[in-house]
VOMIKE-264456 format. One line per field, with one value per residue (C-alpha): residue number from 1; residue in one letter; x, y, z. Coordinates in nm, 2 decimals, decimal comma. Layout:
! VOMIKE-264456
nr	c(NUM / ...) .
rest	c(a / ...) .
c1	c(X / ...) .
c2	c(Y / ...) .
c3	c(Z / ...) .
***
This chain:
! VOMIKE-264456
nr	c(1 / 2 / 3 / 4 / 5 / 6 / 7 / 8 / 9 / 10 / 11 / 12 / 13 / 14 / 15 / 16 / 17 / 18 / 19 / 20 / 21 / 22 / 23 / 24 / 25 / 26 / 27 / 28 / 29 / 30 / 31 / 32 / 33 / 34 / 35 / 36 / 37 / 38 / 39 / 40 / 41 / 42 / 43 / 44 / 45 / 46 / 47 / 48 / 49 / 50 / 51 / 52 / 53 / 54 / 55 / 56 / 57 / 58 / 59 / 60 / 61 / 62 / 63 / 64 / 65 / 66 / 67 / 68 / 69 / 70 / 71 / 72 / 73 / 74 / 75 / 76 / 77 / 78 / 79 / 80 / 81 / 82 / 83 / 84 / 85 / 86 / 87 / 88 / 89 / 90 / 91 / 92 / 93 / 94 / 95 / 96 / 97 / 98 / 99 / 100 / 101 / 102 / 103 / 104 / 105 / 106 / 107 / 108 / 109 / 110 / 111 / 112 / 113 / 114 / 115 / 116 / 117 / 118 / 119 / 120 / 121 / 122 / 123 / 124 / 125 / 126 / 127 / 128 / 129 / 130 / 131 / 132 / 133 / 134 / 135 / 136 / 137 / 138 / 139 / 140 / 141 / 142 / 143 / 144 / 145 / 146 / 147 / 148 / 149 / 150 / 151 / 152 / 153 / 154 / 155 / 156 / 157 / 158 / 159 / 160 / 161 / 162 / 163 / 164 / 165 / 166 / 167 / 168 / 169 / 170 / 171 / 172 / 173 / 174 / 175 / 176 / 177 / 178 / 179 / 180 / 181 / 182 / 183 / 184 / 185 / 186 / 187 / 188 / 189 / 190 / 191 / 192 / 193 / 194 / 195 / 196 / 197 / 198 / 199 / 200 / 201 / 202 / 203 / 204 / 205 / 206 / 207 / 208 / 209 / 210 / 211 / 212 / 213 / 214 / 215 / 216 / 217 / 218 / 219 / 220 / 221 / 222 / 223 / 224 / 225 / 226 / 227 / 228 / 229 / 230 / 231 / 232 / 233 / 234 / 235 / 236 / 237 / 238 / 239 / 240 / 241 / 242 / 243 / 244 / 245 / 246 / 247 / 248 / 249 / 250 / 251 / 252 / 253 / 254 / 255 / 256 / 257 / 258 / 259 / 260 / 261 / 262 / 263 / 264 / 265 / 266 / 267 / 268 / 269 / 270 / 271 / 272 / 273 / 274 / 275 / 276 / 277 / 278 / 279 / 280 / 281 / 282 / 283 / 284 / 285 / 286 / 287 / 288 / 289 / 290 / 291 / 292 / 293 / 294 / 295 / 296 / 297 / 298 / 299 / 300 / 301 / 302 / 303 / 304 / 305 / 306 / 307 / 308 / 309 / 310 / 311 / 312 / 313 / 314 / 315 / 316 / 317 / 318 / 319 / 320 / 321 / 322 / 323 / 324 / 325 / 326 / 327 / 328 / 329 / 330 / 331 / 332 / 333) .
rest	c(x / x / x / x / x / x / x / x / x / x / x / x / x / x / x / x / x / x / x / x / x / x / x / x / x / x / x / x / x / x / x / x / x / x / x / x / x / x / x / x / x / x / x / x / x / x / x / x / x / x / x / x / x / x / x / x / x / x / x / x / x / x / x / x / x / x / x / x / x / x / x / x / x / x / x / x / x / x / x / x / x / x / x / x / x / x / x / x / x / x / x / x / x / x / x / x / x / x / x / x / x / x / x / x / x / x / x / x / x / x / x / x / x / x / x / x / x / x / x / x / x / x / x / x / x / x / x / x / x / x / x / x / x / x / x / x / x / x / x / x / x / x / x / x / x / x / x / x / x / x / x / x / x / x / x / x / x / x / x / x / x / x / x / x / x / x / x / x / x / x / x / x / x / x / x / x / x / x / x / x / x / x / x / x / x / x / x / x / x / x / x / x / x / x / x / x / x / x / x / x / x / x / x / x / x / x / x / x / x / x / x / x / x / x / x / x / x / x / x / x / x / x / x / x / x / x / x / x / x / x / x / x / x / x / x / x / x / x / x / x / x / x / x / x / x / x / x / x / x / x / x / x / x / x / x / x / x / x / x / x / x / x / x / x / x / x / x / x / x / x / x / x / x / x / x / x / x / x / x / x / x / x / x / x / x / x / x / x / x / x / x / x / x / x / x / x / x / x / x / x / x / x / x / x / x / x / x / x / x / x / x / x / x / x / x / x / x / x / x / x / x / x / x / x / x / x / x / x / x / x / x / x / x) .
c1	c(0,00 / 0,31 / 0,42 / 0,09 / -0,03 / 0,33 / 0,38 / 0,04 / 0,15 / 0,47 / 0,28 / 0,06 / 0,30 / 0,49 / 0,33 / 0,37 / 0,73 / 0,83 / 0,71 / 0,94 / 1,24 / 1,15 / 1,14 / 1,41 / 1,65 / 1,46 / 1,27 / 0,90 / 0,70 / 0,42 / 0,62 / 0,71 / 1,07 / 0,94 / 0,83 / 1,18 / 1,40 / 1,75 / 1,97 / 2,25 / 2,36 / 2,34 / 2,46 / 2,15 / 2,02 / 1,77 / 1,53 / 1,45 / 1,10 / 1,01 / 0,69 / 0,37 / 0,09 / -0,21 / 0,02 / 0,31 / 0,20 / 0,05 / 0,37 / 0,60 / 0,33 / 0,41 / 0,80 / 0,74 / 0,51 / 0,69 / 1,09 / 1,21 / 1,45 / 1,42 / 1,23 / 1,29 / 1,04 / 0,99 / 0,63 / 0,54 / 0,22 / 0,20 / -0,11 / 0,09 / 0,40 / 0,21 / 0,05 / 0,33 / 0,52 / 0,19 / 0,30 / 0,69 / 0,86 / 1,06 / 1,00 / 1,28 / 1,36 / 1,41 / 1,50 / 1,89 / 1,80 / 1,65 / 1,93 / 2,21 / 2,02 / 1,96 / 2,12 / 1,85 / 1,60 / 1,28 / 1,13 / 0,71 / 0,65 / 0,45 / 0,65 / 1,02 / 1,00 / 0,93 / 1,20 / 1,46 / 1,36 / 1,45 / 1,81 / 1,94 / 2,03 / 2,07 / 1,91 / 1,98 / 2,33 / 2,53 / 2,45 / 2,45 / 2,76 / 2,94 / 2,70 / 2,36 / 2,12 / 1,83 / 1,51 / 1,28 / 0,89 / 0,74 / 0,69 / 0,97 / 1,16 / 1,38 / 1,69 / 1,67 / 1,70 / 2,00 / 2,14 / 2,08 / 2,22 / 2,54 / 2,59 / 2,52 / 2,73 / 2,99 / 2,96 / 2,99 / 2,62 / 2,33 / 2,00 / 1,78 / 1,39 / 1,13 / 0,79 / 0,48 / 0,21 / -0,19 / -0,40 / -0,42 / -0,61 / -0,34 / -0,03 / -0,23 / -0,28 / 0,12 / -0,02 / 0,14 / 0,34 / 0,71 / 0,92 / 1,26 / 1,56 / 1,92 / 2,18 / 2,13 / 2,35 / 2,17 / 1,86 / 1,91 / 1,96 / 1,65 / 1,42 / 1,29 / 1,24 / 1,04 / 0,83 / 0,73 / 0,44 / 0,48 / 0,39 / 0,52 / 0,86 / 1,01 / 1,40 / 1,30 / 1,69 / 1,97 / 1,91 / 1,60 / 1,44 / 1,19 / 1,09 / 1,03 / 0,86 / 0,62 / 0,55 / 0,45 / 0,23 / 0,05 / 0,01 / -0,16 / -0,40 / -0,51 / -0,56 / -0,74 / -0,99 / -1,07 / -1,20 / -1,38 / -1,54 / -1,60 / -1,81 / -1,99 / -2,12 / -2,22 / -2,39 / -2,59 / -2,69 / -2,82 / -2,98 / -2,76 / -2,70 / -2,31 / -2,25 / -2,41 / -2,21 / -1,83 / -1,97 / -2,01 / -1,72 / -1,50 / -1,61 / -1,42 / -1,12 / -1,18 / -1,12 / -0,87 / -0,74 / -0,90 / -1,23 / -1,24 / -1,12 / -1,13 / -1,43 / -1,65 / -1,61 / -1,54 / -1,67 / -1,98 / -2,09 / -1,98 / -1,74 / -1,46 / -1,29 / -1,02 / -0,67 / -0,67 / -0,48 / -0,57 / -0,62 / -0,33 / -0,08 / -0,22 / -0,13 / 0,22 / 0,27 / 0,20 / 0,41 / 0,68 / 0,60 / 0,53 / 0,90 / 1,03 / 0,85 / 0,97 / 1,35 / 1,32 / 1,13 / 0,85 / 0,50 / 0,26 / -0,10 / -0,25 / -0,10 / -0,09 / -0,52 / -0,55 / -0,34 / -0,57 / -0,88 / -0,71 / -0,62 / -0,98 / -1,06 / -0,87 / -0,93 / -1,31 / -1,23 / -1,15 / -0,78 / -0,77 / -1,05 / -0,95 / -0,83 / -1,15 / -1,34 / -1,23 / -1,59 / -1,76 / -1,70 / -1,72 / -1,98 / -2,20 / -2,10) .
c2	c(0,00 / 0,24 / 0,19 / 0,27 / 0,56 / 0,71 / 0,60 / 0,76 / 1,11 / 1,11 / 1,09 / 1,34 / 1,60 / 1,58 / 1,85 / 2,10 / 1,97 / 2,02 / 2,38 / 2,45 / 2,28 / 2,49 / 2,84 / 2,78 / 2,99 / 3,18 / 3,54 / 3,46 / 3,44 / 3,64 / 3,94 / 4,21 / 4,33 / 4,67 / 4,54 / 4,39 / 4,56 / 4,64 / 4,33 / 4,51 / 4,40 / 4,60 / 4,62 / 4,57 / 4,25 / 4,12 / 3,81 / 3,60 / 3,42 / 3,13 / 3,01 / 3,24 / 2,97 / 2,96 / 2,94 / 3,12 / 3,41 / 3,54 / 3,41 / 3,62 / 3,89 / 3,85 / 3,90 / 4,22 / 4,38 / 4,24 / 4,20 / 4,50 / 4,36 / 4,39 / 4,10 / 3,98 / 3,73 / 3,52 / 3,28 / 3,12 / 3,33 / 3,69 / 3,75 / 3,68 / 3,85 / 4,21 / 4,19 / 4,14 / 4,44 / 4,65 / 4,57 / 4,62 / 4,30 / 4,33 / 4,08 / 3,92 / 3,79 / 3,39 / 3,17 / 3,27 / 3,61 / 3,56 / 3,32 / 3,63 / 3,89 / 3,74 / 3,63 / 3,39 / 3,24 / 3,08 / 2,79 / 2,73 / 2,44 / 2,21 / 1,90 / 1,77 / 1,71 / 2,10 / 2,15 / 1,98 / 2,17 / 2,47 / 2,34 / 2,22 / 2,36 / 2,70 / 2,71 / 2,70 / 2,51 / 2,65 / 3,05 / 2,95 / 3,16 / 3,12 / 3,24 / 3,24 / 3,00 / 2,84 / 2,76 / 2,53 / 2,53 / 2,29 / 1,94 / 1,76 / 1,40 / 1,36 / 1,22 / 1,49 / 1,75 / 1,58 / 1,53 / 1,90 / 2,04 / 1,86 / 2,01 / 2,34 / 2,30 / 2,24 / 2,58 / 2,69 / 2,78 / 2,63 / 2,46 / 2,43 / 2,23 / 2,42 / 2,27 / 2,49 / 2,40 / 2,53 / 2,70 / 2,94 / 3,15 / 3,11 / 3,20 / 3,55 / 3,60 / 3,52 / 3,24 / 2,89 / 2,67 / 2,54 / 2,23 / 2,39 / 2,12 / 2,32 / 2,35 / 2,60 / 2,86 / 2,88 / 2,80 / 3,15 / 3,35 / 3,24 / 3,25 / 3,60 / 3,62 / 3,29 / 3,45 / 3,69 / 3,44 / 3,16 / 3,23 / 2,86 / 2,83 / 2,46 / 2,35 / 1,96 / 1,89 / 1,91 / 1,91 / 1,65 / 1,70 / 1,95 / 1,73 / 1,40 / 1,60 / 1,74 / 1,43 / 1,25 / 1,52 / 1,53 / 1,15 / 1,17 / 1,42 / 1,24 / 0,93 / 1,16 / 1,29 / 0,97 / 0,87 / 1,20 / 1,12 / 0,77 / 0,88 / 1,14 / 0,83 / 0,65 / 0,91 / 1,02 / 0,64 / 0,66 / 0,95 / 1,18 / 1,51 / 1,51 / 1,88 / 1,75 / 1,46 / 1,67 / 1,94 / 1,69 / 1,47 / 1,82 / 1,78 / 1,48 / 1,27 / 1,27 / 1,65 / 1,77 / 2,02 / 1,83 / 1,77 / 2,16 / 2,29 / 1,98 / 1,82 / 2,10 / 2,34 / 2,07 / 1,78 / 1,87 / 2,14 / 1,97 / 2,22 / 2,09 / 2,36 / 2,35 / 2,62 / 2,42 / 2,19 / 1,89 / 1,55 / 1,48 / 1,69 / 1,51 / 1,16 / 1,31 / 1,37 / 1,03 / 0,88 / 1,04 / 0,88 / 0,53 / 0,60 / 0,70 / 0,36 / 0,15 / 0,25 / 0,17 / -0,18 / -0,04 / -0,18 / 0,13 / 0,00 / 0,33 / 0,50 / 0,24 / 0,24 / 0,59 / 0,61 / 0,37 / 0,59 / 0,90 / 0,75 / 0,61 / 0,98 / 1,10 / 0,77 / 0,93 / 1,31 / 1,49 / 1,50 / 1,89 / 1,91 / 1,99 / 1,62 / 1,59 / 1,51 / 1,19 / 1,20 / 1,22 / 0,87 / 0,67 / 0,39 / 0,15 / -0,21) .
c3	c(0,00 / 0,09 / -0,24 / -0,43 / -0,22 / -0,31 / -0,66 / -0,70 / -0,55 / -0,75 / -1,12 / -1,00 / -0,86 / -1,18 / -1,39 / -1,13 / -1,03 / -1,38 / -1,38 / -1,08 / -1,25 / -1,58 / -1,40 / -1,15 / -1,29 / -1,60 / -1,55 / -1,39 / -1,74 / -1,51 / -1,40 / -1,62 / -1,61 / -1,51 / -1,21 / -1,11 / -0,88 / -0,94 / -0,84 / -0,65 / -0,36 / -0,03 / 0,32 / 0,49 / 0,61 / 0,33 / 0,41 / 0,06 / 0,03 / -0,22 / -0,31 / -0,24 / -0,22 / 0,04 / 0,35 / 0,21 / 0,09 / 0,44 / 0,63 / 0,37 / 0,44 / 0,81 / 0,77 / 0,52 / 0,79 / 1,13 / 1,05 / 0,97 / 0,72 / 0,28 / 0,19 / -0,17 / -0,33 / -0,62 / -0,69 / -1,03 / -1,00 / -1,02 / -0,85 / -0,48 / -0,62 / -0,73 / -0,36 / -0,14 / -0,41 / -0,32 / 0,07 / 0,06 / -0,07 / -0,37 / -0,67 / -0,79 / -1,14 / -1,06 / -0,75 / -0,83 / -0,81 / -0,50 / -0,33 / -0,49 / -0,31 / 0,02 / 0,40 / 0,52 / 0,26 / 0,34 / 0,12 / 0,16 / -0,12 / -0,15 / -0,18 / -0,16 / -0,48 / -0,52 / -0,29 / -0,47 / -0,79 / -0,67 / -0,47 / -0,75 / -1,15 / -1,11 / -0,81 / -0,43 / -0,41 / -0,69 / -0,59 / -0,25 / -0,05 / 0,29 / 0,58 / 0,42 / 0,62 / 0,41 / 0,62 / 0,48 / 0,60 / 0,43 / 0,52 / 0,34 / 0,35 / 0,65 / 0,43 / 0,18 / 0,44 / 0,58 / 0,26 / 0,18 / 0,51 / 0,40 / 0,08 / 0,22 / 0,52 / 0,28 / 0,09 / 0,42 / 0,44 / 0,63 / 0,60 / 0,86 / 0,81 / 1,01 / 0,90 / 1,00 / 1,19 / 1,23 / 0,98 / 0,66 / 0,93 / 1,18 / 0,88 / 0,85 / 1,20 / 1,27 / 1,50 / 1,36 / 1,55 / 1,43 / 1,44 / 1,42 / 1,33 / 1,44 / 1,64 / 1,93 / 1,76 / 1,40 / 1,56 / 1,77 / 1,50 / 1,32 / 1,60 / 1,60 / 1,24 / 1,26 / 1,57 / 1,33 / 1,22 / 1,46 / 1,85 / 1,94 / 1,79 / 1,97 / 1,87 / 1,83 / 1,80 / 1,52 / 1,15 / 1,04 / 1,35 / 1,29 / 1,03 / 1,16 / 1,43 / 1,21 / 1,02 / 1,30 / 1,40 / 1,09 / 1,10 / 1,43 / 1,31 / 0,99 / 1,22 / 1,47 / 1,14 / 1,02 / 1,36 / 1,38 / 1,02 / 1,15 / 1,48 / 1,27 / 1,02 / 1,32 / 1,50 / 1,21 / 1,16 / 1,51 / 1,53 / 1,71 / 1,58 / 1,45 / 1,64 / 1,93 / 1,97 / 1,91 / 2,15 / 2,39 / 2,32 / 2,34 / 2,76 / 2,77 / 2,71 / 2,31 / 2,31 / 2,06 / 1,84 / 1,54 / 1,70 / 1,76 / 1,36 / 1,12 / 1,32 / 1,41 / 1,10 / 0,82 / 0,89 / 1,06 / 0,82 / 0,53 / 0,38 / 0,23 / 0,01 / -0,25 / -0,18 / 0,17 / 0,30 / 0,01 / 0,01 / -0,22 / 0,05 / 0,32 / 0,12 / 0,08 / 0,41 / 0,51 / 0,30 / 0,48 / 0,80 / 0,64 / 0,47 / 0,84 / 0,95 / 0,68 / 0,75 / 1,13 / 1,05 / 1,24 / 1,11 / 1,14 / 1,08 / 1,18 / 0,95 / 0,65 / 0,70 / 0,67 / 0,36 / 0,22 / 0,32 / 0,16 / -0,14 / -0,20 / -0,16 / -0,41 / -0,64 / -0,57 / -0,68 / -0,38 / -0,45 / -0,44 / -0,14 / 0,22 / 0,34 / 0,65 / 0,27 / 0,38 / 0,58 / 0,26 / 0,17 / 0,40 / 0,29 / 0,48 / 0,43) .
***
């Protein structure tokens, strides 16, 4: 099943992954070169931000507003680029402009795969200079990190993973919570910039561990959802009013985080949007826990179950719909 629910992700990531690889290092088709700044370098401490989707777009936002540094910025769209120019940030011609203009550099993709688009070609490592720190917040594999932080470290430059937690509505708000892998050093350095849109920053350990951290967490929430969606289907069955029956169960030991957002204003209602956090991330996240598993000979039956019920999902349409969609389809036997 590991294999499938992977395989699966990886064909349909592609055309989007080759659209990263394409543009790495050419002139943002969407931006005119009117609207790029000069690329001169300057003394002033200047922050770089790439990729402007639904959570990183508000996050970048977050640093223009909060940081008091230059922010320089580069998206495959220009809608979140002509924003964030309307707020303050400067647009920059490709992901080399943006790693040649910048001391830290923060990464909000979608996928490894997305990740390693933009490290390698001319991309992250080969503009990359002595000093500049890299910080990663997406949820990405735990050996690529590794393996990235190496060939940084031996430019003399640093990577360090920090996957975000929490909401869109929490990236705007500067609320999320992050899973910082560093040492203590680099990880003091980064902290108040992160705390810029994170009010629970936690060092989880060296390089990797933010990572691993987050993974996990995300596979204990999609285990947590399907056993909301599962309660719901039962209740209803039975005649108890779904909201009722999380309202109630949020007075006791089943309380949770995901009974309170993904259980009460998801599944309950019903609303299951596209732009959030899909189906088809949610399978990709898994898979990097049932990699993690697979490497430690550690048999995770939770977790394998639930990447069965997402894929259905997706095999059923909702690839692109918030993952609680999961709910939806689940079927009487």
């Amino acid at each position: 099943m590991r294999s499938r629910c992977i395989s699966r992700h990886r064909d349909r990531s592609r055309n989007s992954l080759a659209d990263w690889a394409r543009l790495v290092c050419n002139t943002s088709r969407n931006v005119k070169r009117s609207d790029m700044t000069d690329t001169k370098t300057t003394d002033t401490k200047t922050l770089g931000f790439i990729g402007l989707g639904v959570m990183g777009e508000p996050i970048c936002r977050n640093l223009v507003k909060k940081s008091g540094k230059r922010v320089v910025v580069f998206d495959l769209s220009a809608e979140p680029l002509q924003r964030l120019r309307a707020d303050g940030a400067e647009v920059a011609a490709s992901v080399a402009d943006v790693i040649k203009r910048s001391d830290v550099v923060f990464l909000c993709l979608p996928s490894a795969r997305h990740v390693r688009a933009v490290f390698e070609g001319d991309g992250i490592l080969k503009n990359t200079r002595s000093g500049q720190i890299v910080v990663d917040l997406g949820t990405s594999s735990v050996s690529q990190t590794r393996d990235f932080a190496a060939q940084l470290q031996a430019k003399g430059a640093a990577w360090v993973d920090a996957p975000i937690a929490r909401t869109r509505q929490a990236a705007q708000d500067g609320t999320l919570s992050v899973m910082v892998g560093a040492v203590p050093a680099l990880y003091a350095a980064i902290e108040p910039l992160i705390r810029c849109f994170a009010t629970d920053v936690t060092n989880c350990g060296d390089v990797g561990a933010g990572q691993v951290t987050k993974i996990l967490n995300n596979m204990v929430l999609f285990e947590t959802v399907n056993a909301l969606a599962e309660a719901v289907a039962v209740a209803k069955h039975n005649g108890v009013d779904p909201k009722l029956l999380l309202e109630t169960l949020s007075k006791g030991s089943a309380d949770s985080f995901a009974l309170r957002n993904h259980g009460m204003k998801a599944i309950v209602p019903g609303v299951f949007p596209e732009r959030a956090f899909s189906t088809e991330y949610a399978l990709k996240d898994l898979s990097y826990a049932l990699e993690l598993a697979a490497d430690a000979g550690i048999k995770i039956r939770g977790a394998e179950l639930i990447g069965t019920v997402l894929q259905e999902a997706i095999d059923k349409g909702s690839k692109d719909n918030y993952f609680p969609v999961i709910a939806k389809h689940i079927e009487r036997t």
